[in-house]
N, C-alpha and C positions, 0 to 999 in steps of 0.2 A: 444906444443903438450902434454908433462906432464902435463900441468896444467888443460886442456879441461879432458883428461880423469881422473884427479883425482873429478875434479865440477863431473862427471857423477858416480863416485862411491859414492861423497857423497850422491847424489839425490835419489840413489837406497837405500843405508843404510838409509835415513829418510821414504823412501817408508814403507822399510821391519819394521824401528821400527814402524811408526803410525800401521801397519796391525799389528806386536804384541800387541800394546794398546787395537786395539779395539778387539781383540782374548780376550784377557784378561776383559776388561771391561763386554763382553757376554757372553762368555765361551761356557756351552752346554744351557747358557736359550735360543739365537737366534740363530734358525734356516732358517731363511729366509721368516717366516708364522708366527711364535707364540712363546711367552716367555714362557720357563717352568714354572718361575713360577707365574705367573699371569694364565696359564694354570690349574697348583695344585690350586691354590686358586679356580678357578669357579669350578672344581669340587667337590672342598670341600664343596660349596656353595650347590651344586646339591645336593648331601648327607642327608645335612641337612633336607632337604623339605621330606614334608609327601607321601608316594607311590615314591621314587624319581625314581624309573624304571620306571614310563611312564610318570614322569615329563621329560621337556629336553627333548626327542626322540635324539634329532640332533645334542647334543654335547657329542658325541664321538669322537676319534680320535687324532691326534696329534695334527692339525693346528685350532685350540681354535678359529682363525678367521674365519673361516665357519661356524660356531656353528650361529645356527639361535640367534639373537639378539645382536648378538655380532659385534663391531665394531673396528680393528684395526688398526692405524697409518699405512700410507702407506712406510713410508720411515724408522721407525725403529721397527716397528711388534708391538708393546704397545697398550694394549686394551686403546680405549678413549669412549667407546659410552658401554651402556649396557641399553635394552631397553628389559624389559618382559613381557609389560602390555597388551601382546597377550598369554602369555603363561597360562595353568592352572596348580599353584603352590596354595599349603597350606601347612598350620604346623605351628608350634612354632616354629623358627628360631635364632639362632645368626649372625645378619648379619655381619661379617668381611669380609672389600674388601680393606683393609688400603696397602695390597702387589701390586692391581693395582695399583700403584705409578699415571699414568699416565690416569687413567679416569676422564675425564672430565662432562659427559653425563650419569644421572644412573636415570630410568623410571620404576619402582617397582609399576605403580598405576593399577587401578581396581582388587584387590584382596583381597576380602572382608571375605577368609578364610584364611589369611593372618598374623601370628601375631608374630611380630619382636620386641623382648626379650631385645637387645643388639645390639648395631651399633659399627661399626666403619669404617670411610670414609675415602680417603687420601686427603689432604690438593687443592690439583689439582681440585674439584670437580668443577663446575659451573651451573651444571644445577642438580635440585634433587627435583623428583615428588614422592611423596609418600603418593597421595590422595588414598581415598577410599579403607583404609584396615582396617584392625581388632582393632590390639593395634601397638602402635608404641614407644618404651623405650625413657626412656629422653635421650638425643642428646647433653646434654650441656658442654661435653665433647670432643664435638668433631670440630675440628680445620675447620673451612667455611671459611676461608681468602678469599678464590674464589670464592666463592656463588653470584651469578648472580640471579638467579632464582631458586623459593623454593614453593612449593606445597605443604600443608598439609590439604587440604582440603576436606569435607567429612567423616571423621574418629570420634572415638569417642572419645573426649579428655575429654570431662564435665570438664576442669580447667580454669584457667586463661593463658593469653598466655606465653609461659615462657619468662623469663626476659634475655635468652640468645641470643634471636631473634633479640634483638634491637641492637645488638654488632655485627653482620654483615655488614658492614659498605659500600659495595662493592654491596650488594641485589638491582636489580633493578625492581624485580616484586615478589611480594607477594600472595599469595593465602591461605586465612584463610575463605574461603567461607564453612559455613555450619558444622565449629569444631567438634562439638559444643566449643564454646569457651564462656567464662564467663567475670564478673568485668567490669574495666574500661579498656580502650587505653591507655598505656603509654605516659607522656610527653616524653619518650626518644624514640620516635617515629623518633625523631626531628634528633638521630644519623644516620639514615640510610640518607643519603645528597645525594643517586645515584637515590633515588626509584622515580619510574615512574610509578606503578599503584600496588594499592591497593585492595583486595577485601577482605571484611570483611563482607557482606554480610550475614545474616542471622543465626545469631549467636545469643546470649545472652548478648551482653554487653550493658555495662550501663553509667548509666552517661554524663559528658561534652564532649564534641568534643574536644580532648587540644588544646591550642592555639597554639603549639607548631607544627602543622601542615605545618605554614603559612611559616617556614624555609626549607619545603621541595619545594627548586623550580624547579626540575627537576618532579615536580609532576604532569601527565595528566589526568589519571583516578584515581576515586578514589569511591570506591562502600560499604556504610555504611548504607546501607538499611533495612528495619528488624531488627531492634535491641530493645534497649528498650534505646536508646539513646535520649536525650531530643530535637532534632535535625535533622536533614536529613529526605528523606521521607519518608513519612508512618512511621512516629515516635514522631507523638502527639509534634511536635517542636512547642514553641510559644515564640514570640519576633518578633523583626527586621529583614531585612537583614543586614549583616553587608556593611561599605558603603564603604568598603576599599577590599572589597572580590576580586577584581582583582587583587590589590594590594598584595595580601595573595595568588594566583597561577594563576602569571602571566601566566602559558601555559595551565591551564583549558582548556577542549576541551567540556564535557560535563556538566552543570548544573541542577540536578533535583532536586526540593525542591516541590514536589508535594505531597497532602494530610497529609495536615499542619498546623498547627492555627499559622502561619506569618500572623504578619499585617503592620504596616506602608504603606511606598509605595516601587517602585519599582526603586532599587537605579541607578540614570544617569549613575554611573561608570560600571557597569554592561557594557558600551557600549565603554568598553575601554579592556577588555579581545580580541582582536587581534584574539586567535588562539582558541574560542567558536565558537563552530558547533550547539550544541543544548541544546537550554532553556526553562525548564520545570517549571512555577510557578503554575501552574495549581492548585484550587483546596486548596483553603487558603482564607485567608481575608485582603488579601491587598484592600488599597485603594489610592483615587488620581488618577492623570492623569498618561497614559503613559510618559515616558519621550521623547522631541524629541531629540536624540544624536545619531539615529542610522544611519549608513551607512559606518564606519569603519570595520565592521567585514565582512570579504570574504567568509570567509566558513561557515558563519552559516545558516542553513538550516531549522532548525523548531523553533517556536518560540508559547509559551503555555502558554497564560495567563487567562487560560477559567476558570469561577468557580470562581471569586473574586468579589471584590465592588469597579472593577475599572471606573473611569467618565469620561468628557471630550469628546472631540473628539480625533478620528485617528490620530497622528501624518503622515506629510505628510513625512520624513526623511523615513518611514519603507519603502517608494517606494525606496528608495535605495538601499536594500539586492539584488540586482538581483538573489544573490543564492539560494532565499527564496523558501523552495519546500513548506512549509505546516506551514498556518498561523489559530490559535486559538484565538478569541477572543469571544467567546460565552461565556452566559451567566454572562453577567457585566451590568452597567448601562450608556455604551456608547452611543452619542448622537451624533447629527449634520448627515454630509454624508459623504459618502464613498470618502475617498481623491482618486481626479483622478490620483495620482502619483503614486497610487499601479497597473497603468497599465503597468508598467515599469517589475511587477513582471513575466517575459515572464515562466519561470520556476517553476511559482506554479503551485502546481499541489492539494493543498484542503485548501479550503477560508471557515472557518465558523465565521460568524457573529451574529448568529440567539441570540435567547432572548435577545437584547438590546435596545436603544429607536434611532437605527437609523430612518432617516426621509427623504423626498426627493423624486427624481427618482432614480430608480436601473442606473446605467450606462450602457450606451450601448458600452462601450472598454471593459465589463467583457469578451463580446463574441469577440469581435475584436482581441483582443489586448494580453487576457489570454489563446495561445493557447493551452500553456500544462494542463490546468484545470481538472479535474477528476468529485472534490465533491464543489457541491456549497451549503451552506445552508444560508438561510438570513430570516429563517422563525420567527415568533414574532415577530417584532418590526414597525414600524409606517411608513411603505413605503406605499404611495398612488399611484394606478396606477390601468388603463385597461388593459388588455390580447387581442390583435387583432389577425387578421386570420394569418398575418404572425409570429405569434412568436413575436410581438412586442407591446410597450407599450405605451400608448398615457396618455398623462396628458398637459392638456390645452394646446393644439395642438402640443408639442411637441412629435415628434416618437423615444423612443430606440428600436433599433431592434436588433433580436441575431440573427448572421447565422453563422459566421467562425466556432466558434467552438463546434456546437451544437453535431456533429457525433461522438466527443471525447468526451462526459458527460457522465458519467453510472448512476449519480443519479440528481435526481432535485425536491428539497422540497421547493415548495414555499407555506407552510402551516400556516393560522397563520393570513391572511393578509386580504389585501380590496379589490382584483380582482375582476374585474367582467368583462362578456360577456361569448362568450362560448370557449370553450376548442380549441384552435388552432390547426388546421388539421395537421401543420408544424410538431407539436409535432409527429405525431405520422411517419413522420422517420429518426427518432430516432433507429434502427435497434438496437443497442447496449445497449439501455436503462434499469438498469436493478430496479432501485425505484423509482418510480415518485409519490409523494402526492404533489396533491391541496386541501386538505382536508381544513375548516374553511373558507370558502372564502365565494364571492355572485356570483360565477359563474355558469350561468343558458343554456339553451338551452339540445340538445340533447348531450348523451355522442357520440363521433365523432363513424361514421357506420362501421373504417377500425383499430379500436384501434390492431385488432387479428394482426396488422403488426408489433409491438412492442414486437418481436417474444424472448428477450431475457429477459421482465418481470419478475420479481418476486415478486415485492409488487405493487399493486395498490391501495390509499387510494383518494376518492372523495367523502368523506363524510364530509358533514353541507356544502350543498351546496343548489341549488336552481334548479339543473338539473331534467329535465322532460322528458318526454318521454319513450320507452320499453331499456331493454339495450339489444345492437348488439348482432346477434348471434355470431359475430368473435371473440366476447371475449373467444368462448370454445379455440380457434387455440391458446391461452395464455399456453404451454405446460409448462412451468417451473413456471407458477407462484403458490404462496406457500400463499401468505395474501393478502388478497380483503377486501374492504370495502368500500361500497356503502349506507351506513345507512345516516338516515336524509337528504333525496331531497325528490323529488316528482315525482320518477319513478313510468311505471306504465306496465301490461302486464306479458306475460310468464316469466320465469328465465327460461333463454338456458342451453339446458344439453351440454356434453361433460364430455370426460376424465378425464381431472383436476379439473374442476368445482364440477365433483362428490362431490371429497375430501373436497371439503370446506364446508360442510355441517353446516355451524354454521349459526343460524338461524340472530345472532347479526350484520352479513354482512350486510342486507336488513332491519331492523330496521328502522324504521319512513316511510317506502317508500307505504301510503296503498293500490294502486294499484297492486302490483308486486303479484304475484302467482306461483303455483308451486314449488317443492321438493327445498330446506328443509321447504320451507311455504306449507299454506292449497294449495289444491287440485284447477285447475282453472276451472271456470264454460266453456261452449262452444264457448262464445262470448268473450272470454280470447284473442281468436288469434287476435278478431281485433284491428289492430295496431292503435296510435293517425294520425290524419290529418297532413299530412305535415310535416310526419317523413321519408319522399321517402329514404333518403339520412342514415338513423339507423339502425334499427336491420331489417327490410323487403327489405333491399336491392337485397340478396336471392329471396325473394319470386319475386321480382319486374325483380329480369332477368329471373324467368324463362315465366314470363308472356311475356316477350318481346319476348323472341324466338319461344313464339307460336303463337303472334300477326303476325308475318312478316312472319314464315310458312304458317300459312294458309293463308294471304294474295300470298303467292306465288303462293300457289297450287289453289287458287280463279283464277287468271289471269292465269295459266298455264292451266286449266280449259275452260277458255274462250273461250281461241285462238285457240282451239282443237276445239271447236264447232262451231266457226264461220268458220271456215277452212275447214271443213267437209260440212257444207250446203252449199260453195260456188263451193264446187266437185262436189257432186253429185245431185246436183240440177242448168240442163241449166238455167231456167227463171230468176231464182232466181243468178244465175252470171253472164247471159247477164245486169241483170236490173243494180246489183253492178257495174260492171265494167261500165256503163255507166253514172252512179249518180256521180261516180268517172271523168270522162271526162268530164262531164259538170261543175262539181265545180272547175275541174283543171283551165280550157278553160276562165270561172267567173272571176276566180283570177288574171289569165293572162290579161285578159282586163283591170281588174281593176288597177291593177298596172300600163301598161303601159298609162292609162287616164291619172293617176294621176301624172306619170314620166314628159308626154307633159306639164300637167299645171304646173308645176315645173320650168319646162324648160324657158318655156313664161316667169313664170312671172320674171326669171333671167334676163333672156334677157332687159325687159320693164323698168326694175330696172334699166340696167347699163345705157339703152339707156339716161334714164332719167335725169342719174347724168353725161352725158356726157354734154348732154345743159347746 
């Protein structure tokens, strides 16, 4: 019994001393809300600031953690978060916050009247935006052991970057977009071993890329654009690619090297980056064949090699991106046909091929097979083929036809090319469609009489073609469209007015066409309206119902006419309805005999028939 109650007096005396520790360790800074003096400090801070009575409105009072932007630890009241970049502050400032021991989080950005003289941070910090201000004092001073993430972009630095930046060693995201920053990139680039994305972006520097990049391999983005660097895109780079570049960041997610004087070719290993989503060579001088090595990368999604002197055919390995949303290969000197393996690509959704010397039939799995497709273009290059009534194409007796996914197309340039016959009625519903050129072609006959269905138009181009006839009045019912061109056929007849048509007054639309008349051409003579033979089906289709509906009215009212007056002279005229009704009896009486003459001889000669084949 001594023993139990003495265990219970110890346990109270270690109670009572921990509550004297921690009495002692806060004293009067915690009160349950806010640390005095992390409290004194933001006010001090308030002070500072220019007008500071209607900067801050909301930190007043004792509990510093209500204070709009301010954020404190739940469990021991420690400011850890300090976010302004809502607030309207200016002035020349000495920033001291070194007494928050315990923030983590400090967002000083968009404050462009803004200018900070003197820093100092406490060691704790991690996260620190301090883009888009005025002046910002050197920093290099100040203890970032924690620095995770760092912002200075925006501001006006005109120096070189400082050399204390590279000594963060823990920095996993960068922001030096827009310094302006000057010089070269340090090779001690290569100290930061956590960074995961870079943006350098549009700045002033110069010089090599260091090689010294190729040791950051936790590196995913990396944004070196605008610069005056001899390298990256839109930076006048010329050379190689390198042929070890996946080798040099293994988790590359994005590659741009577009508008560039790169030549060689386009290196295999590129198809060994795993964790590349999208690839931009667009727009350089590479040459050679594509490589075929592709179908190991999962996430890659766009693929951009438009703009080179690439040769060869297709590799048939690209039909194995399933991920593949949007494929460039326009304008190269690619050749052969379209591998049928890219019908695999169920998830593209824009195939350009156009300017190259593909050859062949179009396939007919584009429309099968491609049903998320958007943008198709395959104009210029050496496809031989007819245009039929259905949307389909005939070359020595073979048919492709498109129907699955014609409702999901918004554009269709097949311009460029050798079609011929007339314009496929299919085409036009199309409800959705919002470009459609057949411009260049040899496609003749009338423009289709119901095109006005194609209600979500905005460019129509059917010029240098061979089409003849008035164009439809439906085309005014074209309410959005914005560019028409109809130059070089051989239309002929009024130009329909309307709404939108107004607008398009440029006389260059109807060019080579010498039949057509009417605003914005000369004035039409009287015999303008009459339309060509055997355009029932074009622009007089209008005029052609209204002529029906008055053919079969007065055809009604002719007969309804009739019977009124035959009806009436058989009332009121006896002679004249004794004679009817009896003309009527004797032609009944006629018929009736005659029939049954003809029933008996029938009968007979049934009869004479079986008797016959019975002997």
């Amino acid at each position: 019994m001594g023993t139990s109650t003495a265990n219970v007096v110890e346990i109270l005396a270690l109670l009572i001393l921990l509550q004297s520790v921690s009495s002692f360790c806060n004293g009067d800074n915690f009160n349950g809300s806010c640390i005095k003096t992390e409290r004194e400090a933001l006010v001090k801070f308030k002070s500072s600031l220019l007008n500071n009575s209607n900067s801050l409105p909301s930190w007043v009072g004792d509990d510093c953690c209500r204070w709009d932007g301010v954020t404190c630890d739940d469990i021991n009241g420690h400011v850890v978060e300090l976010v302004l970049s809502w607030a309207s502050i200016m002035g020349n400032i000495s920033l001291h916050l070194g007494n928050l021991s315990n923030l983590q989080y400090l967002d000083l950005s968009m404050k462009p009247s803004l200018a900070i003289h003197s820093l100092h941070f406490p060691s704790s910090l991690k996260y620190l935006n301090l883009s888009y201000l005025s002046i910002i004092a050197d920093v290099s001073h100040v203890n970032f052991t924690s620095l995770e993430v760092l912002n200075l972009g925006w501001n006006n630095f005109h120096s070189t970057i400082p050399r204390w930046l590279y000594n963060i060693t823990k920095l996993q995201n960068l922001v030096l977009h827009s310094g302006p920053f000057r010089g070269s990139l340090s090779t001690d680039i290569s100290n930061l071993k956590s960074l995961a994305s870079l943006d350098a972006d549009f700045n002033s520097l110069e010089g090599n890329i260091p090689n010294t990049l190729n040791r950051l391999c936790n590196l995913i983005e990396l944004y070196l654009g605008y610069n005056k660097f001899s390298d990256i895109s839109n930076n006048l780079l010329h050379g190689q690619i390198p042929q070890n570049l996946s080798e040099m960041m293994p988790s590359l997610q994005l590659l741009s090297l577009s508008n560039n004087y790169l030549n060689g070719t386009v290196p295999a290993t590129l198809c060994r980056s795993g964790s590349l989503q999208i690839l931009d060579l667009s727009n350089n001088h590479l040459s050679g064949r594509i490589p075929s090595c592709w179908g190991n990368l999962p996430s890659l999604t766009v693929i951009d090699f438009s703009s080179n002197m690439l040769s060869g055919d297709v590799p048939m390995s690209l039909g194995s991106q399933e991920s593949l949303v949007s494929l460039h290969l326009q304008n190269n000197t690619l050749q052969g046909k379209i591998p049928m393996s890219l019908r695999n690509l169920e998830s593209l959704e824009t195939l350009d091929f156009s300017m190259n010397a593909f050859d062949g039939f179009i396939p007919s799995w584009i429309g099968e097979s491609l049903s998320s497709l958007k943008v198709l273009s395959i104009h210029s290059n050496k496809f031989e083929a007819s245009y039929g009534e259905n949307v389909q194409v005939y070359v020595k007796g073979i048919e492709l036809e498109y129907t699955r996914t014609l409702r999901f197309l918004y554009s269709i340039d097949l311009s460029g090319n050798n079609f011929v016959g007339e314009i496929p009625q299919e085409l036009m519903n199309l409800s959705g469609l919002q470009i459609l050129n057949l411009s260049t072609n040899k496609l003749d006959g009338h423009i289709p009489w119901n095109i006005g269905k194609l209600s979500s138009l905005e460019s129509l181009d059917l010029s240098e073609n061979e089409l003849s006839g008035s164009i439809p009045f439906s085309i005014s019912d074209l309410n959005f469209l914005s560019h028409l061109n109809l130059s070089l056929n051989h239309l002929s007849g009024r130009i329909p007015k309307g709404n939108q048509l107004q607008t398009l007054d440029d006389k260059s639309i109807y060019i080579g066409n010498d039949g057509l008349c009417g605003p914005p051409l000369n004035n039409c003579s009287d015999d303008a309206d009459e339309l060509p033979k055997g355009h029932e089906k074009g622009g007089t289709r209008r005029k052609d119902d209204s002529e029906i509906v008055w053919f079969y009215g007065g055809m009604g009212m002719g007969f309804a006419a009739g019977f009124v007056g035959v009806c009436s002279i058989l009332y009121f005229n006896d002679s004249r309805r004794c004679a009817w009704f009896g003309l009527v009896d004797r032609v009944y009486n006629k018929l009736w005999v005659t029939i049954a003459i003809k029933a008996n001889q029938v009968k007979r000669k049934f009869l004479r028939n079986k008797l016959e084949g019975n002997a």
